[in-house]
C-alpha positions as CSV (number, residue, x, y, z in Angstrom):
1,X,-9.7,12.1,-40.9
2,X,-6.0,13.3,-42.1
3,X,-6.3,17.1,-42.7
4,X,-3.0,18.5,-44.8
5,X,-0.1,18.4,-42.3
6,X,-0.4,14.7,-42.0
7,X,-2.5,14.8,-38.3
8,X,-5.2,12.7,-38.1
9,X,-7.9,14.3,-36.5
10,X,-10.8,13.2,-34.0
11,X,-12.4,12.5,-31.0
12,X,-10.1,11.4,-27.8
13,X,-11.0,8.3,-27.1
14,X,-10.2,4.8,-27.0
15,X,-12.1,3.2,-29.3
16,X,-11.3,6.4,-32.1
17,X,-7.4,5.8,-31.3
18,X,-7.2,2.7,-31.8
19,X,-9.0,3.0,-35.5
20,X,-6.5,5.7,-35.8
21,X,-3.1,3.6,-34.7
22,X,-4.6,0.4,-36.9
23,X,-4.8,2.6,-39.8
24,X,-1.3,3.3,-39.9
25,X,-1.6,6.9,-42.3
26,X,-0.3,9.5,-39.7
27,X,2.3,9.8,-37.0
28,X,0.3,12.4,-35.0
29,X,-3.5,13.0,-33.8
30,X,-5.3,15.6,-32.3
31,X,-9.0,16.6,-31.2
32,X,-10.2,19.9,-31.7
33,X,-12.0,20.1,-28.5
34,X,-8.5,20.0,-27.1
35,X,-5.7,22.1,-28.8
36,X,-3.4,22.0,-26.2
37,X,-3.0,18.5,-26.8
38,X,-1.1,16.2,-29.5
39,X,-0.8,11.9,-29.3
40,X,2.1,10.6,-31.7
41,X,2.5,7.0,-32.3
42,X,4.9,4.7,-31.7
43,X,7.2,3.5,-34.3
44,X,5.0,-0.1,-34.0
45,X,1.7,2.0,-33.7
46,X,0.9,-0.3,-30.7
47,X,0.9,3.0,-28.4
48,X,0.8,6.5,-28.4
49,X,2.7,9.4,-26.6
50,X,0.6,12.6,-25.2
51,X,2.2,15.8,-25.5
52,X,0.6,18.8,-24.0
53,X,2.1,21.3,-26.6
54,X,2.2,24.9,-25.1
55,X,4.1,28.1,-25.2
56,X,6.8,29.1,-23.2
57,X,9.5,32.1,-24.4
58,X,8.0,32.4,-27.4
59,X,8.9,28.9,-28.0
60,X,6.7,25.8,-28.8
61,X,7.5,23.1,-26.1
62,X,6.5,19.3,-26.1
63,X,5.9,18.0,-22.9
64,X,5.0,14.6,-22.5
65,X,2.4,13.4,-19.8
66,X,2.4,9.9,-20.0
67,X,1.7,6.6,-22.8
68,X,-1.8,5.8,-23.7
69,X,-3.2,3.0,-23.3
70,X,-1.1,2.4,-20.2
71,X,-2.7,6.2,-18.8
72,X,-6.3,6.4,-18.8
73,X,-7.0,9.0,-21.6
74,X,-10.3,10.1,-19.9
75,X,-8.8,10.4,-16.7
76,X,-6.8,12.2,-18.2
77,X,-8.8,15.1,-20.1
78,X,-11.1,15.3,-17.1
79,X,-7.9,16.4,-15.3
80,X,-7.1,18.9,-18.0
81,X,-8.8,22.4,-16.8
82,X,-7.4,22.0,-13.3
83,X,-3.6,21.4,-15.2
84,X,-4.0,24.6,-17.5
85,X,-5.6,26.8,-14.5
86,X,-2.7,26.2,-12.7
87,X,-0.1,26.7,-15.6
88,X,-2.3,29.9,-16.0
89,X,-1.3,30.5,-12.2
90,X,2.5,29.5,-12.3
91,X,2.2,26.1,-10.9
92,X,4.1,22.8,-12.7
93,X,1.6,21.7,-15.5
94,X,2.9,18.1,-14.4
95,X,1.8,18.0,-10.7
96,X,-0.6,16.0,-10.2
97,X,-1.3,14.5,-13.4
98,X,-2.3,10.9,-12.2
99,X,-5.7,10.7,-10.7
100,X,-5.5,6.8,-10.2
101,X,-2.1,4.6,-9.0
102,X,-2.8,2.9,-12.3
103,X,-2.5,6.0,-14.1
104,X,1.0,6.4,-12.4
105,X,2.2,2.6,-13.0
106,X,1.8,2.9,-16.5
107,X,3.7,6.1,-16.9
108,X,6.2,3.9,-14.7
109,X,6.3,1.4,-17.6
110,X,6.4,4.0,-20.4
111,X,9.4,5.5,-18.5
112,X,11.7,2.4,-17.9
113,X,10.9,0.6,-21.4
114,X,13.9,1.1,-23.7
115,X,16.2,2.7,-21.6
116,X,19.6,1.0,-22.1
117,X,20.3,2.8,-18.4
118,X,18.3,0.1,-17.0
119,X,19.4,-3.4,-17.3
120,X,17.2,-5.5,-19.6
121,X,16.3,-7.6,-16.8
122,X,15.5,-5.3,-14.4
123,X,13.5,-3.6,-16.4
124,X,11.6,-7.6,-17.3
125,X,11.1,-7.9,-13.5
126,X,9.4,-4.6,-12.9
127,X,7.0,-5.3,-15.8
128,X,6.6,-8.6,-14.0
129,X,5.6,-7.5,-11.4
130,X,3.5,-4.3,-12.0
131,X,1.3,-6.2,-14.4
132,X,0.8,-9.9,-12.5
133,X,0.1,-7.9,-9.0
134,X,0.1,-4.5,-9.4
135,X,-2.2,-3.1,-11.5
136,X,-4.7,-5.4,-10.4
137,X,-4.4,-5.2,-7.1
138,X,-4.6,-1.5,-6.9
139,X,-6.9,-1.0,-10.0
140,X,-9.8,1.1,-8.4
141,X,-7.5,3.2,-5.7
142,X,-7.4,6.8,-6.3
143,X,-3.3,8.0,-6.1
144,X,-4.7,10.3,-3.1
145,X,-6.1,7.4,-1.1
146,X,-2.4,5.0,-1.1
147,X,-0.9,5.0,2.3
148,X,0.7,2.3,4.2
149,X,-2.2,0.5,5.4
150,X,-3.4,0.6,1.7
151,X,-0.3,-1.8,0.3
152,X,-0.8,-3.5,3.3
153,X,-4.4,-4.4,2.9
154,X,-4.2,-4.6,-1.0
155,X,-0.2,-6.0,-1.6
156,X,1.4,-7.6,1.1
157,X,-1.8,-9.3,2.7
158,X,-3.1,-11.1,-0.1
159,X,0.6,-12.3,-1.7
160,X,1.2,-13.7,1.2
161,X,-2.8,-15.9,1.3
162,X,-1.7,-16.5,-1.9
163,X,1.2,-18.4,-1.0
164,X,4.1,-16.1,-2.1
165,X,7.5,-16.2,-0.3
166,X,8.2,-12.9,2.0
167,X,11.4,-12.0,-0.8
168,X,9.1,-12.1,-3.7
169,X,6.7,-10.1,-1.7
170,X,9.5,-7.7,-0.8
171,X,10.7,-7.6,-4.1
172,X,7.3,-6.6,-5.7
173,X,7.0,-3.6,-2.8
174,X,10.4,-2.6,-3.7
175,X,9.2,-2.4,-7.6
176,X,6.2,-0.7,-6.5
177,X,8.5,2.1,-4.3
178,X,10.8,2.5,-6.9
179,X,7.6,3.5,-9.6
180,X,6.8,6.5,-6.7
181,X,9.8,7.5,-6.0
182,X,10.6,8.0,-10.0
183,X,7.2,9.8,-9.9
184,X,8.1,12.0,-7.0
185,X,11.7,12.6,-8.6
186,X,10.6,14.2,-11.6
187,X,7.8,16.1,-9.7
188,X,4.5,14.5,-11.3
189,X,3.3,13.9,-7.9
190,X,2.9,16.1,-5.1
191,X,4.7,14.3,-2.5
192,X,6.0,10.3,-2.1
193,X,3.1,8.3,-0.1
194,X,5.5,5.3,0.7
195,X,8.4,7.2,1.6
196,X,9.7,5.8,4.8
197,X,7.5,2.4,4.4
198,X,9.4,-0.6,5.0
199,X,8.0,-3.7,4.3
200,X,9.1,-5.3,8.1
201,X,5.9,-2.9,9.0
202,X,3.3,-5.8,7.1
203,X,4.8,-8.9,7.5
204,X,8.0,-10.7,9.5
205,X,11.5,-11.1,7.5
206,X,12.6,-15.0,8.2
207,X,16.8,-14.5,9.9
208,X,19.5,-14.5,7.3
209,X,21.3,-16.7,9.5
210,X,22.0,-18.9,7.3
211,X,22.0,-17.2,4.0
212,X,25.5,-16.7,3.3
213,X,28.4,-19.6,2.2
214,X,31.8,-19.5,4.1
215,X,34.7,-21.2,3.3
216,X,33.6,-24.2,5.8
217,X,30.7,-24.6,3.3
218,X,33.3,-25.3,0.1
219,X,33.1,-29.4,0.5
220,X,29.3,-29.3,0.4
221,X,29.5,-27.1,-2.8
222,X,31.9,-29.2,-4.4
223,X,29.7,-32.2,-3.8
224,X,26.4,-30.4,-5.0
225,X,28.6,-29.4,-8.2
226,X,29.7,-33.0,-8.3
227,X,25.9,-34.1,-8.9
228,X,24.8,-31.2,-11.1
229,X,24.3,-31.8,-14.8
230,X,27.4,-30.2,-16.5
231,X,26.3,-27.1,-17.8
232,X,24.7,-26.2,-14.3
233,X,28.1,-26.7,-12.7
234,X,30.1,-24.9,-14.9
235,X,28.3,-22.1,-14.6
236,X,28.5,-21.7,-10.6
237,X,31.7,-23.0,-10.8
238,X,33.3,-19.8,-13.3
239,X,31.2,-17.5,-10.7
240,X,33.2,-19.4,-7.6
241,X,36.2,-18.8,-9.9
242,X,36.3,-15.5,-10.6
243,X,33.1,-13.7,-8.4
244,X,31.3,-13.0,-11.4
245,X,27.7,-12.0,-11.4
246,X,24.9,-14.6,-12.3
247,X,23.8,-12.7,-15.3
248,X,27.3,-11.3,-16.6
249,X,28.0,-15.8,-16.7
250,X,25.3,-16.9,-18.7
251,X,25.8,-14.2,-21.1
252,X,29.1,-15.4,-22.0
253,X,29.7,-16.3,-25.1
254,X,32.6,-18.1,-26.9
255,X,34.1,-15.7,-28.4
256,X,34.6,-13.6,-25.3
257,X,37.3,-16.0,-24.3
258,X,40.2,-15.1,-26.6
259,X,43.4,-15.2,-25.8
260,X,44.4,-15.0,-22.3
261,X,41.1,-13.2,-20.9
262,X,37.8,-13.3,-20.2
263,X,36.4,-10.2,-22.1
264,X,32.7,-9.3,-19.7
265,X,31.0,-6.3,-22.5
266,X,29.6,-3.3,-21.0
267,X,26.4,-4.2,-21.8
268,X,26.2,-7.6,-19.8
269,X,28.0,-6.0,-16.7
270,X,25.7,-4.6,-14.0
271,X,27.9,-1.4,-13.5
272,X,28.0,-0.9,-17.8
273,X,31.6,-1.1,-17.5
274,X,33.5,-3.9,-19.6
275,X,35.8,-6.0,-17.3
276,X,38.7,-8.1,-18.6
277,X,39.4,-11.2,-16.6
278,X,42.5,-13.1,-16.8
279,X,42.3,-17.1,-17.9
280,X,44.8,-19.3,-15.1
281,X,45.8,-22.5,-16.9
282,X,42.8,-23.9,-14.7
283,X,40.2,-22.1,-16.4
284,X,42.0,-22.6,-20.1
285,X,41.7,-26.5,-19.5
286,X,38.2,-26.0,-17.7
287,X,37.0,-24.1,-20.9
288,X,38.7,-26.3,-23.2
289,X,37.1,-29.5,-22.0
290,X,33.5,-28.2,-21.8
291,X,33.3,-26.7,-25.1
292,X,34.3,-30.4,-26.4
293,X,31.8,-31.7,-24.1
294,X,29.4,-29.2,-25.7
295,X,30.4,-30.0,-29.3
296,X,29.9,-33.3,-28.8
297,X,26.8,-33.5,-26.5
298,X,24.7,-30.9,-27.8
299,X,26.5,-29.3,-31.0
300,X,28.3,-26.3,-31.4
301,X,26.6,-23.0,-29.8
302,X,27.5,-19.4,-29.5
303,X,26.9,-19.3,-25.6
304,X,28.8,-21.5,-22.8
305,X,25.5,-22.0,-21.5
306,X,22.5,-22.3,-24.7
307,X,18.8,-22.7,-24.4
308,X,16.4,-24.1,-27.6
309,X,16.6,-20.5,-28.8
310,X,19.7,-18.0,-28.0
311,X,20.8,-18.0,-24.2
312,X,19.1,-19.6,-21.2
313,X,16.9,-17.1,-19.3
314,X,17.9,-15.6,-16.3
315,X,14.8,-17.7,-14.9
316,X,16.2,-20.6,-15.9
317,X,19.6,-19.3,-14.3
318,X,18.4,-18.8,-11.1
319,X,16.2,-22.1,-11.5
320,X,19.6,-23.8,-11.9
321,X,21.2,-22.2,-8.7
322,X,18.3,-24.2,-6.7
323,X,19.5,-27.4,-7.9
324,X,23.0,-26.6,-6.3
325,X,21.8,-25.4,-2.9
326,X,22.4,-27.1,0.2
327,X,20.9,-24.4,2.4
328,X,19.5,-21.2,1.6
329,X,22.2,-19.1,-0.1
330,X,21.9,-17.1,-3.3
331,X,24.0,-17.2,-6.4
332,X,25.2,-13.8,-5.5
333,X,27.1,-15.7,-1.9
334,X,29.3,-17.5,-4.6
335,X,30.6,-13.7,-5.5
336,X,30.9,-13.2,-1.8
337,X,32.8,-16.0,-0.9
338,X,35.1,-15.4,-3.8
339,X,35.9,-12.0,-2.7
340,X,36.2,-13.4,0.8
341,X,38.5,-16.1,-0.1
342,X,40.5,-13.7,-1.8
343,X,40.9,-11.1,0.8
344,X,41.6,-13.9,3.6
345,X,44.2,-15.2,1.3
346,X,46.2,-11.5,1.5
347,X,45.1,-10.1,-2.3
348,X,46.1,-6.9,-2.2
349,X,42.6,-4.8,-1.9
350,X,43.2,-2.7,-5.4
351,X,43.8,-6.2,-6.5
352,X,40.6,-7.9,-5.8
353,X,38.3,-4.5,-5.9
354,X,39.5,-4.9,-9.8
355,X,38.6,-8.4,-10.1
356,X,35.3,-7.9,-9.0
357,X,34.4,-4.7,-11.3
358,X,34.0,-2.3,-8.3
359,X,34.1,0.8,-9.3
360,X,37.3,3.0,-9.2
361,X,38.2,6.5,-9.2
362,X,38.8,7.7,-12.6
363,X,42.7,8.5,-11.9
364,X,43.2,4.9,-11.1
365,X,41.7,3.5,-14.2
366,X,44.9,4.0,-16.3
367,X,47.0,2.8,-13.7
368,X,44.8,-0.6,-13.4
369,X,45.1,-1.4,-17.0
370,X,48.7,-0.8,-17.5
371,X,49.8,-2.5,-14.1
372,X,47.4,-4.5,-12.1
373,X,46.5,-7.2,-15.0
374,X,49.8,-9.3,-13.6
375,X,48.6,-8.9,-10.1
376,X,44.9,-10.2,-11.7
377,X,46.2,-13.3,-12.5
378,X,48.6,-14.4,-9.7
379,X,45.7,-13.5,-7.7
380,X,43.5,-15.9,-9.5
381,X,46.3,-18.3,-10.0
382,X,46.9,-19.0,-6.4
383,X,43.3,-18.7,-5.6
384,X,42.5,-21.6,-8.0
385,X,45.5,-23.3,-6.6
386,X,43.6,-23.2,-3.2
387,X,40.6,-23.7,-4.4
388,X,41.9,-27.8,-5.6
389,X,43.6,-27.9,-1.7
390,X,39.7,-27.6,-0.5
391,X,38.2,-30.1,-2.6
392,X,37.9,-28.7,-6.3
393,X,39.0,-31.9,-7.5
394,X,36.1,-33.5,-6.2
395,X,34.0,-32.3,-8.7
396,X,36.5,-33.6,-11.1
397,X,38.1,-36.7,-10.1
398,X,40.2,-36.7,-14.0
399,X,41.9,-33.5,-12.7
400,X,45.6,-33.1,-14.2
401,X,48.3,-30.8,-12.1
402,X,48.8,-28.0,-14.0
403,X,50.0,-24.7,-12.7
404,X,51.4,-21.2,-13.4
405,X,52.7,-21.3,-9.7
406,X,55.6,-23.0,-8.0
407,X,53.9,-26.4,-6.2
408,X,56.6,-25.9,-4.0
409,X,55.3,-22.8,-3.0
410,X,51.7,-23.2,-3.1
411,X,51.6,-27.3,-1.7
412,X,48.9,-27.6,-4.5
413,X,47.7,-28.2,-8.2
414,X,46.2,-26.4,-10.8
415,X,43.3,-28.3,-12.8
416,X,42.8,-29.7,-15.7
417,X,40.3,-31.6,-18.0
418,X,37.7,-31.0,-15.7
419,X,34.0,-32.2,-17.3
């Protein structure tokens, strides 16, 4: 029932929170039984927050223990008299708090979902992961019990009977590390039990001989771009361009090409700094071409590179990066080899730390925007330039010479009215 200060009150348990959340009356509930505690719902009412409310200074403080359903609430109040005998005794009420390592994955999730700190995908992948292996995998273990032989046994084991490749499996441990570490960070456990666990312990790491493209490997790319559909090789072929991440290029949208840049938003660069590319007369004619392609093929779209609904996945992007390869390399080698190129070439290394959004020191910041945005694009210019001597124009045969740069000079051409 809803007493006069708008709290629903009644018993903690699963079955009288959910009655409570459906009924959509009251933001907060409590249980007589337990004082110390308050659950407020979530703005959609599918979840709940619990607070243990206390006094500290004379003051009323809100700290928050974790996200029902995703923390066992029984678990929870069983837990309870050990946490308030040790407040009573001076220790950190948060210690300990997760009895199960379910109990500490869904904390995990509450803690990551809509922080803007974390990228949108990342944050997709570790819910991924934590709820297709995790949580059932390690549904019964008490937090005490993990050890190393434990996400042996339980994780790496039965992923890999199951068929899963040794970087997914790595992937999922590193998910799983990064959920105790956060824990151990903010002291809500008493100690990390995977610190120091490498997953090389459980199973053997193929070589990465292999993994990376050189400049040896351009004539091969340029044929697998040849082949692609168009929108699959436009997109590695703006990463080969200008080292741009995966994710940062299929977020592009048209109207971040305006002008003579390539605008990248904060929000779709890794680092959360915007980045400001210039456009060479290549990439001008490169963009001009497939946005008529695009007009005409599919109809006019918002993104370079549109799905049914809004932007292709970053699934489907990486999907798309296996229909290019030739040997195992990952879409992050086309950024490599960019930078490589670049460097090889003699770019001066302010130059093409800028280019590829590195971070710089906050004193260089003014003097990058006032004075290296020239250097930026004769950098790119005569990188494109060299990019056609290796074969670029393989992947368009209807190329048209067209350069910033002295052909003199440079002994090549710029392109144009590629796709």
């Amino acid at each position: 029932m809803a007493n006069a200060s708008g709290v629903e009150v009644g018993k903690l348990n699963d079955a009288a929170l959910r009655r409570w959340l459906r009924g959509g009356v009251t933001r907060d509930y409590r249980d007589p039984q337990y004082p110390e505690l308050r659950l407020r719902a979530t703005t959609d009412r599918s979840k709940a927050s619990v607070f243990l409310v206390v006094n500290e200074g004379g003051k009323t403080v809100w700290q928050k223990q974790g996200v029902w359903p995703s923390m066992c609430i029984k678990t929870f109040l069983d837990q309870l008299p050990v946490v308030m005998a040790k407040r009573s005794a001076g220790a950190e009420v948060l210690r300990g708090e997760f009895a199960t390592v379910v109990d500490l994955l869904g904390w995990f999730l509450g803690h990551i979902e809509g922080n803007a700190s974390f990228s949108h995908s990342w944050r997709a992948n570790c819910k991924s992961v934590v709820s297709k292996h995790l949580l059932g995998m390690f549904a019964d273990l008490p937090l005490a019990e993990l050890s190393f032989v434990a996400v042996d046994l339980r994780l790496v084991k039965p992923m890999l009977a199951e068929g899963y490749s040794t970087n997914y499996i790595k992937s999922a441990v590193k998910v799983f590390k990064r959920a105790l570490s956060a824990a151990a960070d903010l002291r809500l456990v008493d100690g990390n039990a995977l610190a120091g666990y490498r997953v090389e312990m459980s199973l053997k790491m193929g070589p990465s001989v292999g993994t990376q493209l050189m400049e040896s490997d351009l004539a091969l790319l340029f044929a697998a771009l040849r082949d692609a559909v168009r929108p699959v090789a436009m997109l590695f072929m703006l990463m080969l361009m200008f080292g741009t991440r995966i994710n940062e290029t299929r977020l592009a949208r048209w109207e971040h090409f305006a002008g003579d840049y390539w605008f990248i938003p904060a929000s779709n660069a890794k680092n959360r700094q915007e980045h400001r590319l210039p456009l060479t007369p290549t990439a001008k004619a490169l963009l001009n071409q497939y946005l008529q392609w695009q007009v005409k093929s599919v109809g006019k779209r918002a993104f370079l590179f549109a799905g049914d609904v809004g932007v292709i996945s970053i699934r489907t992007a990486h999907y798309w990066s296996e229909q290019i390869r030739f040997k195992a390399f990952t879409s992050h080698a086309l950024r490599k080899l960019c930078r490589t190129i670049i460097a090889d070439m003699g770019v001066d290394t302010m130059v093409g730390e800028r280019l590829l959004n590195h971070a710089l020191p906050v004193l260089l910041r003014t003097y990058v925007h006032s004075t290296l945005d020239k250097g930026m694009l004769s950098a790119l210019d005569a990188y494109h330039a060299h990019l056609i001597l290796r074969g670029f124009n393989e992947v368009a045969p209807e190329i048209i010479p067209r350069s910033t740069l002295d052909p003199k000079n440079t002994q090549s051409q710029m392109a144009s009215g590629w796709l």
